[in-house]
C-alpha positions in Angstrom: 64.9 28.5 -26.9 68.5 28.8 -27.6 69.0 29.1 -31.6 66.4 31.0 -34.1 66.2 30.7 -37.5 64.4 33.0 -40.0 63.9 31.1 -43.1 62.5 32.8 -46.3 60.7 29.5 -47.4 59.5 26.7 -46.1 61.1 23.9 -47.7 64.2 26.1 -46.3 62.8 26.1 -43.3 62.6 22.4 -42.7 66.1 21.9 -44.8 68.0 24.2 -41.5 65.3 22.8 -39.2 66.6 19.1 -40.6 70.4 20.3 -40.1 69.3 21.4 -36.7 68.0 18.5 -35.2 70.5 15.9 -36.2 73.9 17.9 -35.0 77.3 17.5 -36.8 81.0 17.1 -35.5 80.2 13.9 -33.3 77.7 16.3 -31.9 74.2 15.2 -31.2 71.3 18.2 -32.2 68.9 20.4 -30.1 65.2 19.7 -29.8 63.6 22.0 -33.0 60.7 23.2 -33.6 59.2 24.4 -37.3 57.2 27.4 -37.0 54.9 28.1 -40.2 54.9 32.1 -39.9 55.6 34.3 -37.0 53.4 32.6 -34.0 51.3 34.3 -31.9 51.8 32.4 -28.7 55.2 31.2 -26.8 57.0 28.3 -27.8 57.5 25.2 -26.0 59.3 25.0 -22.8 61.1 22.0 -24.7 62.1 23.7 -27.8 65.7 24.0 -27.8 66.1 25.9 -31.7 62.8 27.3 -33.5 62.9 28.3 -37.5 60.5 30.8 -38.2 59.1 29.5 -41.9 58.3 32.8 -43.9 57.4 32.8 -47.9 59.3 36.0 -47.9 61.9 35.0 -50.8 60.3 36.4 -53.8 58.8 39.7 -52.4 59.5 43.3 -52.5 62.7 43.9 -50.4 60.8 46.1 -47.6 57.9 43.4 -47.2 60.7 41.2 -46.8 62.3 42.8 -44.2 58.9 43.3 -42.3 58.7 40.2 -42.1 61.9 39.0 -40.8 62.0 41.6 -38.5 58.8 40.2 -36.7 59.7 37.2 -36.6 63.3 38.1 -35.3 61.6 40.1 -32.5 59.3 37.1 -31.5 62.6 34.8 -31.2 64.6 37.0 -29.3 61.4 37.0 -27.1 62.2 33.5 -26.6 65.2 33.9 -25.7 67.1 32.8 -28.1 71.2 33.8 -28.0 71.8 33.7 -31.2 70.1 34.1 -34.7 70.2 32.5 -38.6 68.7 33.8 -41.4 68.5 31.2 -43.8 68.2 31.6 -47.6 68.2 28.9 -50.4 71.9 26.9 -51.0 71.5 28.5 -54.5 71.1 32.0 -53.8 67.7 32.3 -55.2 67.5 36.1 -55.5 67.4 38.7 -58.2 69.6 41.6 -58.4 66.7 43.4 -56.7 66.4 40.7 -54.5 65.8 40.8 -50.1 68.9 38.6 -49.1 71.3 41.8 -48.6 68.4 44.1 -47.0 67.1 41.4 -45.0 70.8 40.6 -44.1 71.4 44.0 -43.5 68.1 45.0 -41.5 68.9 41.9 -38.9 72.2 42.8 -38.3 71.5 46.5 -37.9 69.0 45.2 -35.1 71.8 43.6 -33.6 74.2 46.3 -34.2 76.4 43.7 -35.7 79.7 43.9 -38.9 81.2 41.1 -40.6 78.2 38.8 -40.8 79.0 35.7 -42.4 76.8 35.3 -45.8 77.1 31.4 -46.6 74.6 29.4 -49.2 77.2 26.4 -49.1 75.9 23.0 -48.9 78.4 20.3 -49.6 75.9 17.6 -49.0 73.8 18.7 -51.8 76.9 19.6 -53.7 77.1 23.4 -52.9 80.2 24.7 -52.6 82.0 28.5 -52.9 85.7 28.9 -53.6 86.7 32.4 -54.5 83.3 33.9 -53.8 81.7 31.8 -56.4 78.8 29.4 -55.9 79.2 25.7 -57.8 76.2 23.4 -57.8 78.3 20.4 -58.5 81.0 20.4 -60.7 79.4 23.4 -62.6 79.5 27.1 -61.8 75.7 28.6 -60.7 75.2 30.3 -63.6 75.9 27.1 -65.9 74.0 25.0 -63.6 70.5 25.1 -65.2 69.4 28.1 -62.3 70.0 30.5 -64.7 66.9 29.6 -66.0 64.9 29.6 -62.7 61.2 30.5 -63.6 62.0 33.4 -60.4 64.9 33.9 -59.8 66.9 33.2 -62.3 70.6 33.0 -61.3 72.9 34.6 -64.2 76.2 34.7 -61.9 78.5 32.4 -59.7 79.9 35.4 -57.8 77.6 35.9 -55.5 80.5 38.5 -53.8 79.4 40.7 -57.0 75.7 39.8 -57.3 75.0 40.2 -53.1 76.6 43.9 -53.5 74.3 44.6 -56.2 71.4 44.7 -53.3 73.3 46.1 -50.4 74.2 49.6 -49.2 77.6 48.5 -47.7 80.4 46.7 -49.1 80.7 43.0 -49.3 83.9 40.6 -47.8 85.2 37.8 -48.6 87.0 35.2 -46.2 88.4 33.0 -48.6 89.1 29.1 -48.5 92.9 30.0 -48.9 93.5 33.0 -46.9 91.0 32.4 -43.7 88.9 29.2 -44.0 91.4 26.3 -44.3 93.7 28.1 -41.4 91.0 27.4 -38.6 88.6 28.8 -37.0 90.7 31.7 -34.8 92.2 33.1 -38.2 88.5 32.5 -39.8 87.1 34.7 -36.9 89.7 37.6 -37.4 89.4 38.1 -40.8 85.3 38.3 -39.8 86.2 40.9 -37.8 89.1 42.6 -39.7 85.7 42.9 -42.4 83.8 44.8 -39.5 86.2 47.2 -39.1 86.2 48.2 -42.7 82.6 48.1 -42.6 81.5 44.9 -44.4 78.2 44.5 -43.0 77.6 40.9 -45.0 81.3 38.4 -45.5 80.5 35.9 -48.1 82.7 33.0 -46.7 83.9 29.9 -49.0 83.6 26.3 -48.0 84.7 23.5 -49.9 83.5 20.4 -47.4 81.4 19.9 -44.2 84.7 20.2 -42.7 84.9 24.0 -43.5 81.2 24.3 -42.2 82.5 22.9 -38.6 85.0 25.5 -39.2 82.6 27.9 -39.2 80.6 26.7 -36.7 83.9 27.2 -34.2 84.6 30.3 -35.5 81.1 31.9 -34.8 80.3 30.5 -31.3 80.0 33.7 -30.0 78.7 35.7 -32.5 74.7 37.0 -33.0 74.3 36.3 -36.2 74.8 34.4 -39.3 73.0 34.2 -42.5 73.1 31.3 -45.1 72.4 27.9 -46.2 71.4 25.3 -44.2 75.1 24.1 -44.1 75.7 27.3 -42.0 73.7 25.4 -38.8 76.0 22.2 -38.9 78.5 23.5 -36.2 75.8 25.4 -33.8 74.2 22.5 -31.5 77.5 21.1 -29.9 78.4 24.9 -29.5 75.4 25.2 -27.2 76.3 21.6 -25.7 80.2 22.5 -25.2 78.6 25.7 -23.0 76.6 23.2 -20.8 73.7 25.0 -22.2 71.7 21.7 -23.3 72.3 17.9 -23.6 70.6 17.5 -27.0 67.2 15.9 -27.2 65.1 13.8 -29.3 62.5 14.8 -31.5 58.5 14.2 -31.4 58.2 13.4 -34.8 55.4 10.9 -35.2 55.0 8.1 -38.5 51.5 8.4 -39.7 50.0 5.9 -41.9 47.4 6.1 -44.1 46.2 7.3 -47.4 48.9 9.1 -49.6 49.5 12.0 -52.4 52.8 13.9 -54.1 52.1 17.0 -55.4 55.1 18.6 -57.5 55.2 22.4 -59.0 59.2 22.5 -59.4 60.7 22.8 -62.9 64.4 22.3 -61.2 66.4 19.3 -63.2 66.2 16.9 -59.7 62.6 17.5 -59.8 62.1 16.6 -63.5 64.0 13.4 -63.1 62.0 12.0 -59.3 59.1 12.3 -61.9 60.9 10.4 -64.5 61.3 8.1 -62.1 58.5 7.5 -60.3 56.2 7.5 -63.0 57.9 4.2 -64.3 55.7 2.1 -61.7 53.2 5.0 -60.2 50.5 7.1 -61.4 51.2 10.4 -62.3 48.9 13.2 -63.9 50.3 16.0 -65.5 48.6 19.1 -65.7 48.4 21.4 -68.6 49.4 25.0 -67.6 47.2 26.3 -70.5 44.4 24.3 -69.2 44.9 25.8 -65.4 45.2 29.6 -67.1 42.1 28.7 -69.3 39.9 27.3 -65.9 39.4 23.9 -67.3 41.6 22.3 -64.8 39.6 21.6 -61.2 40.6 20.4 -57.7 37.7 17.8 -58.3 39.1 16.2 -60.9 42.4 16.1 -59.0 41.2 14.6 -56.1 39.1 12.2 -58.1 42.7 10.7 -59.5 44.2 10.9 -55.7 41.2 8.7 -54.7 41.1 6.5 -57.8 44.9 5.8 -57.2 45.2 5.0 -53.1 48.0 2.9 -52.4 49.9 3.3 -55.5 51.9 6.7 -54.3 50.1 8.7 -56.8 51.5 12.1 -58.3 50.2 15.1 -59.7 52.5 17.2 -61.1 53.2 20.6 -63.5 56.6 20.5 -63.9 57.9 21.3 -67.6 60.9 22.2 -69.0 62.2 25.7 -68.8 61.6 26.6 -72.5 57.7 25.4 -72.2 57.5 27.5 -68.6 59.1 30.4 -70.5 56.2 30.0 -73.1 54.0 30.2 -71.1 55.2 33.0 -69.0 55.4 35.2 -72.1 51.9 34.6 -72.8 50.6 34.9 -69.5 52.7 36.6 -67.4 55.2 35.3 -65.1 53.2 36.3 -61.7 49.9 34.8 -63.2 50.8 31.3 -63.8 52.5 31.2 -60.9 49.6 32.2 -58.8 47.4 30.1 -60.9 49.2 26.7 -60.1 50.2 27.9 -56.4 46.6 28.4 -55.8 45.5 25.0 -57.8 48.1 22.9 -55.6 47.1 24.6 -52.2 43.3 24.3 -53.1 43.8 20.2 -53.6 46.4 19.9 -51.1 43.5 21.1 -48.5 40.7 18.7 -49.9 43.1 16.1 -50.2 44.0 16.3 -46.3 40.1 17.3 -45.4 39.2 14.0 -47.3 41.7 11.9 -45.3 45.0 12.4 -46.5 47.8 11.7 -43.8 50.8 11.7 -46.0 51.8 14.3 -48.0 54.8 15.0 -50.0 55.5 18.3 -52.1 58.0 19.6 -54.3 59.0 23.1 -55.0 59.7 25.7 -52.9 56.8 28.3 -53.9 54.3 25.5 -54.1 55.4 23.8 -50.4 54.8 27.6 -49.1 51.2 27.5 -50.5 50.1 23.9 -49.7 51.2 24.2 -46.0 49.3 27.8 -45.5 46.2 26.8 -47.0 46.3 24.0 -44.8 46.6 25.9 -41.9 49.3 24.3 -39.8 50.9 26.4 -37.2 54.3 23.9 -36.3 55.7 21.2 -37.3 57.7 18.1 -36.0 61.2 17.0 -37.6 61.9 13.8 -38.2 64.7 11.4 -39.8 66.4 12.8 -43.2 64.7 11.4 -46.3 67.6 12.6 -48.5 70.2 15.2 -47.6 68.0 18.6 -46.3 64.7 16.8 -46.6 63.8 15.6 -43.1 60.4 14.2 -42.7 57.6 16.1 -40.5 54.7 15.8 -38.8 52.0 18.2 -37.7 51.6 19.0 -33.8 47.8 19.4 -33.3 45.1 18.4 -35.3 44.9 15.1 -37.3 47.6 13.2 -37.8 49.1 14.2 -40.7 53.1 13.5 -42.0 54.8 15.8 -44.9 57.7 15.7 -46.9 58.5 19.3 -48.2 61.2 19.5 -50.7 63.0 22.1 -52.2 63.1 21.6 -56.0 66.5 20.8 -56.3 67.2 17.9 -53.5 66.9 14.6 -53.3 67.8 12.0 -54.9 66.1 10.1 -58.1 63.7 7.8 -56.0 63.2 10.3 -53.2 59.3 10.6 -53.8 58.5 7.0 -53.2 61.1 7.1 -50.0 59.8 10.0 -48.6 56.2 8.3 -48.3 58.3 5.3 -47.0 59.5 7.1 -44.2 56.6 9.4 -43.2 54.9 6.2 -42.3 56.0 2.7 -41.0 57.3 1.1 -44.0 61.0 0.6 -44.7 61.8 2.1 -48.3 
């Protein structure tokens, strides 16, 4: 293993894993593996990248770090050359938040200054220019995330907000003065910001082309934190050395019975569900019914059964002033553990009672589903939508997954991710 990855959720995990695997630049990707928490054994002598999937976002800083930590330690065990840590393309993190002391802990391991810190994502329409994020044409903190049920994201410039957790100072390489110059001026100004002690160097991008940039500019270097953009330029650095060829994946189709579980409240979410419950079943459950126990993974299994074949959806996406209703009268952490526990509950009768493709929505809720079920790697396959690749499981029954991040994909994506998980074409 060449490349690791720590991501800090799993829909993250398979949205770097997915970047990964397909290369950039004319260049094909390496062979990658998703691993669902730190793993206990060795990797595969054919896995050319692995990304460590941790549910580390939301946590107390030093857990965080723990965390990341052991799984940097079982990568570099791997041998890998050269490390990611890989946090959401919207900077999901409070001012308390674990990016800057995860960032910081990693690259004090590594004994490492002017780290790049990138979310960008053009695909998904991510972009930084002056140290500010935009999600489309709107700054982050107009956006809608600065009502995220979590994290709720109340500034673009996430120069400012990232120095709020740090205990060094923060760079910036901007588009301007570093980025659009190339990648030798892009690497100097990385290291200019070592040698005044910048630990973390946010670093704008305004297109994939910026991301290849990067990718040139950090061939060399240990470490790199960011979105999954950040990976875009790393295989055919590994290929230019003569280090691999590129390989295929082992992703496998399954067919068989299907379910879509959705706990997002993010805008993309709310429409797919729009959407798909034009010409699908859907069942929406009442948060004040799951806080009061009159909501059951029976009866949520009963309407998966009831509704084979017709790509049925059970979801508890609201808007964000119902979630903040409900929040004030229950307590943030509560209803969130609630419906994280209801969804992984299901999610592991469903796939006990012979469910082989899955699809999930929602970072938090992807993190619970896939540990109550137990799965210890995963497969990537083709992209669904931009940073939603489809997966498979490596042991056990067959079993194909679609794990999204709230925010991605497009309006039909939940009826073309069970498309693709299996042999039909969407």
């Amino acid at each position: 293993m060449l490349l690791g990855v720590i991501a800090d959720d799993y829909t993250g995990a398979s949205d770097i894993a997915n970047t990964i695997a397909k290369g950039g630049g004319g260049s094909p990707g390496l062979a990658t593996v998703q691993f669902l928490g730190v793993p206990k054994g060795k990797a595969p002598e054919s896995c050319e990248a692995g990304v460590v999937a941790l549910k580390s976002r939301s946590i107390p800083a030093a857990e965080a770090i723990a965390q990341s930590l052991a799984a940097f330690e079982w990568l570099k065990a791997q041998g890998c050359r050269q490390f990611v840590f890989k946090y959401c393309s919207t900077f999901d993190s409070t001012p308390d938040g674990n990016i800057g002391p995860v960032g910081e802990a990693l690259a004090a391991k590594l004994g490492v200054k002017g780290v790049i810190a990138c979310p960008a994502f053009p695909g998904v329409g991510r972009t930084i220019y002056q140290g500010h994020l935009f999600v489309g044409d709107h700054l982050l903190n107009q956006s809608g995330l600065e009502n995220h049920p979590l994290n709720p994201m109340t500034d673009a410039d996430i120069r400012r907000w990232l120095a709020l957790q740090t205990k060094n100072p923060v760079g910036l390489a901007s588009w301007n003065g570093a980025v659009s110059k190339g990648a030798e001026v892009l690497k100097k100004a990385l290291a200019d910001a070592a040698g005044k002690g910048e630990t973390l160097v946010i670093v704008d991008v305004v297109s994939d082309d910026d991301l290849l940039t990067i990718g040139d500019a950090v061939a060399d270097a240990p470490l790199l934190t960011g979105g999954s953009g950040i990976a875009l330029g790393l295989p055919r650095n590994f290929i230019r050395k003569g280090l691999v060829k590129g390989a295929g994946s082992s992703f496998a189709r399954v067919n068989g019975a299907e379910a879509i579980l959705a706990g997002s409240c993010s805008r993309a979410t709310l429409g797919q569900i729009a959407q798909h419950q034009k010409s699908h079943p859907t069942y929406n459950i009442n948060v004040a019914d799951v806080m009061a126990g009159a909501v059951t993974v029976e009866t949520l299994c009963a309407f998966i059964r009831a509704n084979e074949g017709r790509a049925p959806l059970i979801y508890s996406s609201q808007v964000p002033e119902e979630v903040a209703a409900l929040q004030a009268r229950h307590g943030q952490e509560a209803v969130a553990h609630a419906l994280d526990a209801l969804f992984a509950s299901t999610a592991k009768a469903l796939v006990v009672g012979g469910i082989r493709r899955l699809v999930v929505a929602g970072g938090e809720t992807s993190g619970a589903v896939v540990t109550a079920l137990g799965l210890d790697a995963l497969a990537i396959g083709p992209e669904i939508d931009p940073g939603v690749p489809a997966l498979s499981s490596t042991s056990g029954a067959p079993l194909a997954l679609a794990l999204k991040s709230g925010n991605f994909g497009a309006v039909d994506f939940f009826e073309k991710a069970l498309c693709m998980l299996g042999n039909r074409v969407h």
